[in-house]
N, C-alpha and C positions, 0 to 999 in steps of 0.2 A: 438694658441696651435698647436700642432701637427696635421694634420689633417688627419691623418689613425689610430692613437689612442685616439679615443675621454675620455679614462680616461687612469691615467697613470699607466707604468705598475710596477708590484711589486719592493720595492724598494731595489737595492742589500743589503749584509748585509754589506760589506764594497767597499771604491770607487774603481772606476776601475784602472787598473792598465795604465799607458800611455804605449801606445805600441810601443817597443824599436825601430822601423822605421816606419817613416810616410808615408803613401802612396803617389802616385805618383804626380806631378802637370801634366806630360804627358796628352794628350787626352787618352782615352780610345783606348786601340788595344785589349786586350784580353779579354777570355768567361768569367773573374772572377774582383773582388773586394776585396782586403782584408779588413773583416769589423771589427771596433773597439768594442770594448763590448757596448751593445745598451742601453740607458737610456733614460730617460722624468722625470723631475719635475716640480710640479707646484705652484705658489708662490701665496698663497690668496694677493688681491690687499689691497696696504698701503697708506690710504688719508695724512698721514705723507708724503710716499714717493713722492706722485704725486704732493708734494705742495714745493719739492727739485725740482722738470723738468723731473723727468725720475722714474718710476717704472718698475722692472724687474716683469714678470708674469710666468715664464716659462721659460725652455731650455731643449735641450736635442738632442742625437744624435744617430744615424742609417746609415745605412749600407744594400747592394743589390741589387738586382732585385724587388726592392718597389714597388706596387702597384703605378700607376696616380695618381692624384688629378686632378680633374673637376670641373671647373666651382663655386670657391669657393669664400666668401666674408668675410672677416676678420670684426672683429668689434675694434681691438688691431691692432698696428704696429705689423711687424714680420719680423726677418732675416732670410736667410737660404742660409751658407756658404757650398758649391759644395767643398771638397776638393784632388776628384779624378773621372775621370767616367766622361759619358755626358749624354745628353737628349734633352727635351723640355722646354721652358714655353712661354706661351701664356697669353697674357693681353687683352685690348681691341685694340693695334694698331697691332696685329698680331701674332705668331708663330716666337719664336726665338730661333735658337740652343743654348746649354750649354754645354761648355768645362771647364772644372777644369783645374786651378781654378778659381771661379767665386762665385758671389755672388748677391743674391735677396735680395732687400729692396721693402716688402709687405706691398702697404697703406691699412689704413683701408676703405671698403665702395667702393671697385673696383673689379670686378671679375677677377679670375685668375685662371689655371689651371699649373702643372707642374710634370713632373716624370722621371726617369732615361730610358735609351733606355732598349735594355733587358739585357746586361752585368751587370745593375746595377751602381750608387754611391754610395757615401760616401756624406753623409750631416750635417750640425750639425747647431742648428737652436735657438734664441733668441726670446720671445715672450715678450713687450714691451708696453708702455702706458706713456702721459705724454707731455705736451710743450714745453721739449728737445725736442726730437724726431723733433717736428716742428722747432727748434732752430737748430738742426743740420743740416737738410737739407736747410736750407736757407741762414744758413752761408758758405754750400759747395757748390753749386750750384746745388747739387742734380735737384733740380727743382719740382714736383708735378707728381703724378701719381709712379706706380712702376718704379722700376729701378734695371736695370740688367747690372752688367760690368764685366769685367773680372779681375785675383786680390784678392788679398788678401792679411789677415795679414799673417807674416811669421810663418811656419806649427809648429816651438816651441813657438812661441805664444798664436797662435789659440791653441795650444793641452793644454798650461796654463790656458788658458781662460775656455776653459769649463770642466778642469778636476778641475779645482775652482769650477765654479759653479754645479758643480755636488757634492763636500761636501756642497757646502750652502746648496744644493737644499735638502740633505741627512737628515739634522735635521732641519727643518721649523720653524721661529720664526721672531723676530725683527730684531737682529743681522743678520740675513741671509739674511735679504728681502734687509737691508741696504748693506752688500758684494754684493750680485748678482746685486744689480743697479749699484754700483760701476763698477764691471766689462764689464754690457754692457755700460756702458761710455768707460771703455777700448777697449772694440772691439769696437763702434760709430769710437771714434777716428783712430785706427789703419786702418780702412777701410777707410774711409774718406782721408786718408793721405796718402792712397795707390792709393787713385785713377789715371787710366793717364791723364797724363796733354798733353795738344795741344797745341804742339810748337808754333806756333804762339800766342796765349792767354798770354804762359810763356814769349814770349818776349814782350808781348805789358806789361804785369807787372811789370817787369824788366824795361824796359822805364820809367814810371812813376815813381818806385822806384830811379832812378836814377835821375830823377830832379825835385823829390817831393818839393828840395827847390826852383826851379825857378817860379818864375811868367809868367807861362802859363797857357794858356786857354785850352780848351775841345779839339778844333778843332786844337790847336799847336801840343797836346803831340799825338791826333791820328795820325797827319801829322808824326811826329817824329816817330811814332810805323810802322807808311806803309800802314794803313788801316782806312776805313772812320767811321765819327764820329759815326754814329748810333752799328755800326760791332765795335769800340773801347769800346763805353758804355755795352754793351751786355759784350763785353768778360770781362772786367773788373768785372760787375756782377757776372758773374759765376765760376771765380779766385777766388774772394773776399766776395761774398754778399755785398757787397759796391757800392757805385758810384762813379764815379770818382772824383768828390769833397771830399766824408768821406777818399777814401781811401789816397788821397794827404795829407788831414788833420792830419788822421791816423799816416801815416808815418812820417811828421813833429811833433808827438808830441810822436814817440814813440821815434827816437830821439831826443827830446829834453832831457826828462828823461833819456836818456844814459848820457847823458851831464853833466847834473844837477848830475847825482850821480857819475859820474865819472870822474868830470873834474872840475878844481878852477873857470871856467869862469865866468865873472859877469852877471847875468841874463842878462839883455839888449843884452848881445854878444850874449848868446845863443839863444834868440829870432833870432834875425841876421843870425844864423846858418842854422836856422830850413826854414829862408824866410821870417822872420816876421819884420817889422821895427820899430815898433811902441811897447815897452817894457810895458807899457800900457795895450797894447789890445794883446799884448801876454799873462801877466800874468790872466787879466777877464777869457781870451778863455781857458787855461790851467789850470786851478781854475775852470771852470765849466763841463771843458772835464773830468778829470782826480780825482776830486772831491776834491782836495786840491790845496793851492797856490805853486808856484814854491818852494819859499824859505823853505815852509813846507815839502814837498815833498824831497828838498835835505838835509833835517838834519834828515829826516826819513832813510834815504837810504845811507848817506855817513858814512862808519865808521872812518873815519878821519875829524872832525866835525871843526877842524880849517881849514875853510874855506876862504881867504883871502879877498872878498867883496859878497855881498848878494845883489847888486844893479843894 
């Protein structure tokens, strides 16, 4: 939840209006912040929802010269997008500056403190529950403990994003609880897919992507990337949430499905395509990755259903 207003505040009688230019991603230079009209709602939790991966709890956004937060410990995930203005936040591995734009991913069960210098930000903040939450961060590399990057969704985005969820939040119910998780799946995503990538990591994935079908080893494709095997598996990890075997896998059978729905070739070849030699033990693996057999998979998927061989 918010943590300077522990209930939330009255709720306007209609939503806010978006305001016609967005503040700045600049650092802070000046005595001022323009702030957006200030809102918090809060969404009773949905055993519906939490049993989809992700319950929305709350959102809401502010604007200022805020008051700190100290020393605080969440029992919910929480986000909270910076999207002009700087400050502090502090975890347990230290004190780190914040520049907008930027953005806090709040674990639950870790103390934290954080607040704008005295100019003030602009913040706008998602409170969160649910085995996505653990899903996302492990298929981005996020990794464990908070996390603070620089970044964000693009500012007509973010401003779609919670000038939504500020109508759900407006009339409380089923339908709403369902929108507002929807949309932090939106902002999860947008964040996530913003984050920066390190060039070296992007080419050691590109590498493997590029001879997903060859018959090499751990120690061949880190050789080919430039970097040693332990520093290969690591960054492949936090590219992918994968290892370097799933993501080889991966990419041979997401190709293959291109194939199969887009191309006459007879299974066997596109086993062949993918790496795989043995038509066989393509289609087991492919049938148990994918959860349907080849040949089902391509009459699912081709709208041109004369297909010239199936074999």
């Amino acid at each position: 939840m918010d943590p300077r207003t522990p209930t939330p505040s009255p709720l306007p009688a209609e939503p806010p209006a978006v305001p016609s230019t967005e503040p700045s991603n600049e650092p802070s230079t000046g005595p001022s912040v323009a702030p957006p009209r200030e809102w918090a709602h809060y969404l009773p939790a949905s055993p519906a929802l939490r049993e989809t991966g992700l319950a929305c709890l709350g959102a809401g956004e502010q604007s200022g010269p805020l008051p700190p937060l100290a020393e605080r410990v969440l029992s919910r995930h929480a986000l909270v997008l910076v999207s002009s203005g700087a400050g502090t936040f502090t975890d347990p591995a230290g004190t780190h500056p914040v520049t907008a734009p930027a953005w806090i991913w709040l674990e639950p069960g870790t103390p934290h403190s954080y607040g704008p210098d005295a100019h003030g930000w602009t913040e706008h903040w998602v409170l969160f529950e649910g085995v996505g939450a653990r899903t996302y961060r492990s298929h981005s590399g996020v990794g464990d403990g908070h996390v603070l990057r620089r970044g964000g969704p693009e500012p007509a985005e973010r401003a779609e994003i919670f000038a939504a969820l500020h109508r759900a939040g407006s009339v409380p119910g089923r339908r709403a609880q369902l929108h507002a998780s929807s949309l932090v799946h939106r902002l999860l995503g947008a964040l996530l897919g913003d984050a920066e990538e390190d060039p070296q990591r992007t080419s050691v994935t590109h590498t493997v992507l590029a001879t997903a079908t060859e018959d090499l080893s751990v120690a061949q494709r880190a050789a080919l990337s430039g970097v040693g095997v332990d520093e290969f598996r690591a960054q492949i990890r936090r590219a992918t949430g994968l290892t370097p075997h799933e993501f080889v896998l991966t990419t041979r059978f997401s190709r293959a499905q291109e194939l199969l729905a887009r191309s006459d070739l007879p299974i066997w070849q596109v086993a062949a395509e993918v790496g795989i030699d043995d038509a066989s033990y393509f289609t087991r693996l492919f049938t148990r990755r994918i959860g349907v057999a080849p040949r089902t998979f391509r009459h699912e998927q081709r709208r041109d259903r004369a297909v010239t061989s199936e074999t």
